[in-house]
C-alpha positions as CSV (number, residue, x, y, z in Angstrom):
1,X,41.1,-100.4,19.4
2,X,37.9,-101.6,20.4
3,X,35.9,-104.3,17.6
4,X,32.8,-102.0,17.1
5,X,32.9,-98.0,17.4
6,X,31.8,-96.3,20.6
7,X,29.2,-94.7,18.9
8,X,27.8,-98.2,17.8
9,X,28.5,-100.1,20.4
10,X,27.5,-98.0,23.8
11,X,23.6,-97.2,22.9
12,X,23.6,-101.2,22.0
13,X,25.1,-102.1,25.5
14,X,22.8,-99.9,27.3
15,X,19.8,-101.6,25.9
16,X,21.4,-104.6,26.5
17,X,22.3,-104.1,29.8
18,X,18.7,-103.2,30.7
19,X,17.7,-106.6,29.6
20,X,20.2,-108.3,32.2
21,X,17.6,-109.8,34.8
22,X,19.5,-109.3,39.0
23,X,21.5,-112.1,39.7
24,X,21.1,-113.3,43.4
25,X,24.0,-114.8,45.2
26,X,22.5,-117.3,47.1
27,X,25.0,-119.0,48.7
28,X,24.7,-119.9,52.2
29,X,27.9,-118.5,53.5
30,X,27.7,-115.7,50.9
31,X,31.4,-116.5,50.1
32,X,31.0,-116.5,46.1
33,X,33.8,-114.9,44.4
34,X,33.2,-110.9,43.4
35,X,31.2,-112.0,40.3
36,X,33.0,-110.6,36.5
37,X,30.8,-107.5,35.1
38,X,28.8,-108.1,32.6
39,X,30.0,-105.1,30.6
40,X,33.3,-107.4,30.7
41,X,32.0,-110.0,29.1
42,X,29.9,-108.7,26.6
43,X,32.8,-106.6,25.0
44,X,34.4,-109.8,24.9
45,X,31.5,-111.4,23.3
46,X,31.4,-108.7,20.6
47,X,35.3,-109.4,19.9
48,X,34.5,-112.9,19.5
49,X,31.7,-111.9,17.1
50,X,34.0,-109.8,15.0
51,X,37.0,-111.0,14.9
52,X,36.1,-114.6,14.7
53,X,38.6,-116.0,17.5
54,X,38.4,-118.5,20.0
55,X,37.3,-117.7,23.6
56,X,40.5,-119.0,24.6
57,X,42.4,-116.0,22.5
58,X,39.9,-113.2,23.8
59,X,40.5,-114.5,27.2
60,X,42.6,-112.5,29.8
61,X,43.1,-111.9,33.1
62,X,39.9,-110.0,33.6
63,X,38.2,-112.5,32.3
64,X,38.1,-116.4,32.0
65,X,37.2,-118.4,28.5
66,X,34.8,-120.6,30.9
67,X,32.9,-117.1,32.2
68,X,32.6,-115.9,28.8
69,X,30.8,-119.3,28.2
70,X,28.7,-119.5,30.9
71,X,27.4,-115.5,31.0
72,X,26.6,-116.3,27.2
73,X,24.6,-119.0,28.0
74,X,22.7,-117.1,30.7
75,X,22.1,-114.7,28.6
76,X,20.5,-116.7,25.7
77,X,18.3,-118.8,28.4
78,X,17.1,-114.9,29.3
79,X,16.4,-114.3,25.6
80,X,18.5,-111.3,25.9
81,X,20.0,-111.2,22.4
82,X,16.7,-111.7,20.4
83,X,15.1,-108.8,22.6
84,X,18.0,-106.6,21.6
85,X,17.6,-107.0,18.0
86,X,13.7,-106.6,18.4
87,X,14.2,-103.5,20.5
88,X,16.6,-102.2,17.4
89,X,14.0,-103.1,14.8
90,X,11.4,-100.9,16.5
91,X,13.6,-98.3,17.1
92,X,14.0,-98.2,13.1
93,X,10.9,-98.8,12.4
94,X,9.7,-95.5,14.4
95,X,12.7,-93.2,13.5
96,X,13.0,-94.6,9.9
97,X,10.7,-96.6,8.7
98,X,11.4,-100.2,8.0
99,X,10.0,-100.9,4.1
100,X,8.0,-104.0,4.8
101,X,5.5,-103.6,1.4
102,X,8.9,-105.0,-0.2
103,X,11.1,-108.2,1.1
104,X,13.4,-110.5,0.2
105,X,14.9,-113.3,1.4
106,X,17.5,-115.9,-0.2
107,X,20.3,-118.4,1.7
108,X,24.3,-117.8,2.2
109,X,26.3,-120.8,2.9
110,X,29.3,-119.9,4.9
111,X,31.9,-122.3,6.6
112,X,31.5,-124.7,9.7
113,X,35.0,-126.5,10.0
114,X,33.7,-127.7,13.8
115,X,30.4,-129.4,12.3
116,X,27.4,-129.2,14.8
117,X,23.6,-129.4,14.5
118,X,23.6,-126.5,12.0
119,X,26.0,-128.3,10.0
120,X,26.4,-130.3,6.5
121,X,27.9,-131.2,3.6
122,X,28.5,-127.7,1.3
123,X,27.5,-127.9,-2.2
124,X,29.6,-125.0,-3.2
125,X,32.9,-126.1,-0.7
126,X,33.4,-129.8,-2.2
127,X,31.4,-130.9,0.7
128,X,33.1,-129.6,3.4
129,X,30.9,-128.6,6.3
130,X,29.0,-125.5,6.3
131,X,25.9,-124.0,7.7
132,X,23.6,-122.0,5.3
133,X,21.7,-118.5,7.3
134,X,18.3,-118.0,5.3
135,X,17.6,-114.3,5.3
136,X,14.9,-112.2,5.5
137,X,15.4,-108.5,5.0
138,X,13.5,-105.6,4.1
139,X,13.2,-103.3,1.1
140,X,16.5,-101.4,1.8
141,X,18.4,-104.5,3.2
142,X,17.7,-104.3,7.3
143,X,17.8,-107.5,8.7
144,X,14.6,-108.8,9.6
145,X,15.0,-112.4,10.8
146,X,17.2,-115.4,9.5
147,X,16.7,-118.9,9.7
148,X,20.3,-121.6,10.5
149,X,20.4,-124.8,8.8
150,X,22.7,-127.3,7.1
151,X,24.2,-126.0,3.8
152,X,22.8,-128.8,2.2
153,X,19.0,-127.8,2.8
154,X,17.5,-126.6,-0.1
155,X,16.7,-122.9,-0.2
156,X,12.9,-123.3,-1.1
157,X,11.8,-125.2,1.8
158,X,13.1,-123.2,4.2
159,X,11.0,-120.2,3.0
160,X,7.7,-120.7,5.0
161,X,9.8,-120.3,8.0
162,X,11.8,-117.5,7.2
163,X,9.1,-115.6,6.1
164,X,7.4,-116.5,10.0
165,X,9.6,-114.4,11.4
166,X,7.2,-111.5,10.2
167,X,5.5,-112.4,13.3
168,X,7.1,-109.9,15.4
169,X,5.5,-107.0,13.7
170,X,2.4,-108.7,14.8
171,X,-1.0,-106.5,12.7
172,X,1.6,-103.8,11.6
173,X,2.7,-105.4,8.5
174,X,1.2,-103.4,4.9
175,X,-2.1,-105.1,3.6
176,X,0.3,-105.7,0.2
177,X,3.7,-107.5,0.8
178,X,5.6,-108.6,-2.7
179,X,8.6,-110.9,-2.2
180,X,11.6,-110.9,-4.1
181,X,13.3,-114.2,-5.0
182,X,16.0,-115.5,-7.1
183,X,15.5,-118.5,-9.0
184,X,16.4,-121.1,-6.8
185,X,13.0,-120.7,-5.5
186,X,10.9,-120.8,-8.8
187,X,9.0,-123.5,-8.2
188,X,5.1,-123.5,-7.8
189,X,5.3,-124.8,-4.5
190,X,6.7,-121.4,-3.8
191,X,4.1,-119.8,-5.7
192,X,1.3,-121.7,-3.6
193,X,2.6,-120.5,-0.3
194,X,3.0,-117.3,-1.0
195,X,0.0,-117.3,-2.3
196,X,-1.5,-118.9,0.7
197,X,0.3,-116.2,2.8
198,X,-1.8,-113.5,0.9
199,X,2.2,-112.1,-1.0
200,X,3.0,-111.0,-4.5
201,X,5.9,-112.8,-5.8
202,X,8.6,-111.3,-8.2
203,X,10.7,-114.3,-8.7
204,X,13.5,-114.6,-11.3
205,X,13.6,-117.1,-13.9
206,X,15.5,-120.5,-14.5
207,X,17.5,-120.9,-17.4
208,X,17.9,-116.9,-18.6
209,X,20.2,-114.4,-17.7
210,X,20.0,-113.2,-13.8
211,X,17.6,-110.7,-13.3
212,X,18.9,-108.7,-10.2
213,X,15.6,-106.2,-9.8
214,X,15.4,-105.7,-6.1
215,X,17.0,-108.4,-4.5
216,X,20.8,-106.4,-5.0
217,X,19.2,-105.6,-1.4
218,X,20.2,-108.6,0.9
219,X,23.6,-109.5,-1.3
220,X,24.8,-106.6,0.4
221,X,22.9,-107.5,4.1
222,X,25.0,-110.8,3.3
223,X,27.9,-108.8,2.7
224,X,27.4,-106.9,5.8
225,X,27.7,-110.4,8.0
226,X,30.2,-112.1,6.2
227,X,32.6,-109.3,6.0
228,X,32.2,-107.2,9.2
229,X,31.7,-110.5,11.6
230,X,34.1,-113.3,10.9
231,X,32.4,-115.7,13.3
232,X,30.0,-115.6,10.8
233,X,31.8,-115.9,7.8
234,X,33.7,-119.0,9.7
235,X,31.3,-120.4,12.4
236,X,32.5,-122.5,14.7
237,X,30.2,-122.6,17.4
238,X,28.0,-126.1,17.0
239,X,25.0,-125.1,19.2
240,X,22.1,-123.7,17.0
241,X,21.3,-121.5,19.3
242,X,24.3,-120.1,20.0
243,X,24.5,-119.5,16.3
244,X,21.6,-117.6,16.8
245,X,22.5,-115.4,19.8
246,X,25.5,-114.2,17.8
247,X,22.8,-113.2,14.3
248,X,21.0,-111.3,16.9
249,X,23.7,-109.1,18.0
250,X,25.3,-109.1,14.1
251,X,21.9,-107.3,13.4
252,X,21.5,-105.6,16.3
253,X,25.1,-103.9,15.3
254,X,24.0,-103.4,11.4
255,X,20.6,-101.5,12.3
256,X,22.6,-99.3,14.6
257,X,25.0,-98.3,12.3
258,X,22.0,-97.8,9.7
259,X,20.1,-95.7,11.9
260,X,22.8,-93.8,12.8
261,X,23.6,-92.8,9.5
262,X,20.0,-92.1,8.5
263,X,20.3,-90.0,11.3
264,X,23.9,-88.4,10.1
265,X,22.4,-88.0,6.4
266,X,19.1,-86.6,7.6
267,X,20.5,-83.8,9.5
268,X,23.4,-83.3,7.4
269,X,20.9,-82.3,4.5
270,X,18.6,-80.2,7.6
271,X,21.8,-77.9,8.2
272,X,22.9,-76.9,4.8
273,X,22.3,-73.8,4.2
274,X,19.9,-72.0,1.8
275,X,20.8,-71.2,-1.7
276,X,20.1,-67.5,-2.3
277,X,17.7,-66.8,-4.8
């Protein structure tokens, strides 16, 4: 049983797979062993991803733990897996319509047993290692960009540059953007730079009762990356960058699925027939 759905997982690869620069065998005596196909590898990067296992595990006799490594790291030097989750995001955008008048963003600490650069003590694991994602999504949860850090960075400065990864809309963004926070970020330092950035901020109160509003939005995006891709949930990759590679194709999967069943919904609703008068 494969770890994503056909339907999910084939119009991700061909985008991907257009994104693979040639590889040129230069050897001299053009000896190099028959090189492993990349659609190999990447299923075995998406088992990795979703299952959470060592590349030892996934590896078999079509392909090797060390090429598994190595095509990854091509492919992250080629900024492959960042142009994939751009190329989704645009395809939502034009099909659906990403709601960027309304965003949110807050942090979700998850578990880094292997330590790394993304790694620290965990305020809410009796300070075991972990590595906290800050994430930016839009006004019905998409993932727009996150942020990897220690767990024991503080939420609020780590805002400024979550919120900078609204730079790949480039001019397209709404001329009115209101942020939703919770209240680990009501501070007036917050208030200042989103001020500065030109935003409305809606953020939630210390000391009362939580206020929820909006932000129910990006509990659920969290939801989405903790439950559906356990190298996520447990990360043991040490790289920050790596780290990153594997966000990118978590979204990449997550807008997918969301488009397709905008898609679904939309044409579900289109078919049914008229009610007679």
């Amino acid at each position: 049983m494969p770890a994503v759905p056909s339907c999910i997982i084939e119009p991700i690869w061909d985008q991907f797979c257009a994104l693979i620069p040639p590889v040129v065998d230069d050897h001299p005596l053009g000896c190099h062993r028959p090189r492993i196909d990349d659609r190999v590898v990447f299923d075995k990067l998406v088992q990795v991803l979703v299952l959470g296992a060592a590349y030892d595990k996934i590896a078999d006799s079509t392909c090797s733990a060390t090429t598994i490594r190595n095509r990854r790291d091509e492919w992250i030097e080629a900024d492959i897996f960042t142009a994939l989750e751009q190329l989704c995001l645009t395809a939502y955008d034009r099909i659906v319509g990403l709601q960027l008048s309304d965003l949110v963003v807050d942090g979700c600490i998850t578990k880094a047993p292997c330590g790394g650069e993304a790694a620290g003590r965990s305020p809410v694991d009796r300070g075991k290692q972990g590595t906290k994602r800050s994430l930016l999504v839009d006004g019905n949860g998409i993932p727009l960009g996150t942020v990897v850090a220690a767990a024991n960075r503080h939420d609020s400065p780590l805002l400024r540059s979550t919120l900078e990864r609204l730079c790949r809309f480039g001019f397209e963004l709404p001329q009115r953007i209101t942020v939703h926070l919770d209240a680990g970020y009501d501070s007036q330092n917050t208030r200042r730079l989103l001020a500065e950035l030109g935003c409305t901020a809606v953020i939630s109160a210390k000391g009362f009762p939580l206020q929820a509003g909006a932000r129910w939005v990006i509990e659920r995006t969290n939801s989405w990356h903790n439950r559906g891709f356990k190298k996520l949930a447990i990360c043991t990759e040490k790289r920050t960058r790596v780290i990153e590679a594997f966000i990118a194709l978590a979204n990449a999967v997550i807008i997918t699925r969301r488009l397709l069943r905008e898609a679904w919904t939309r044409h579900r609703w289109d078919t049914r027939p008229a009610r007679r008068p």
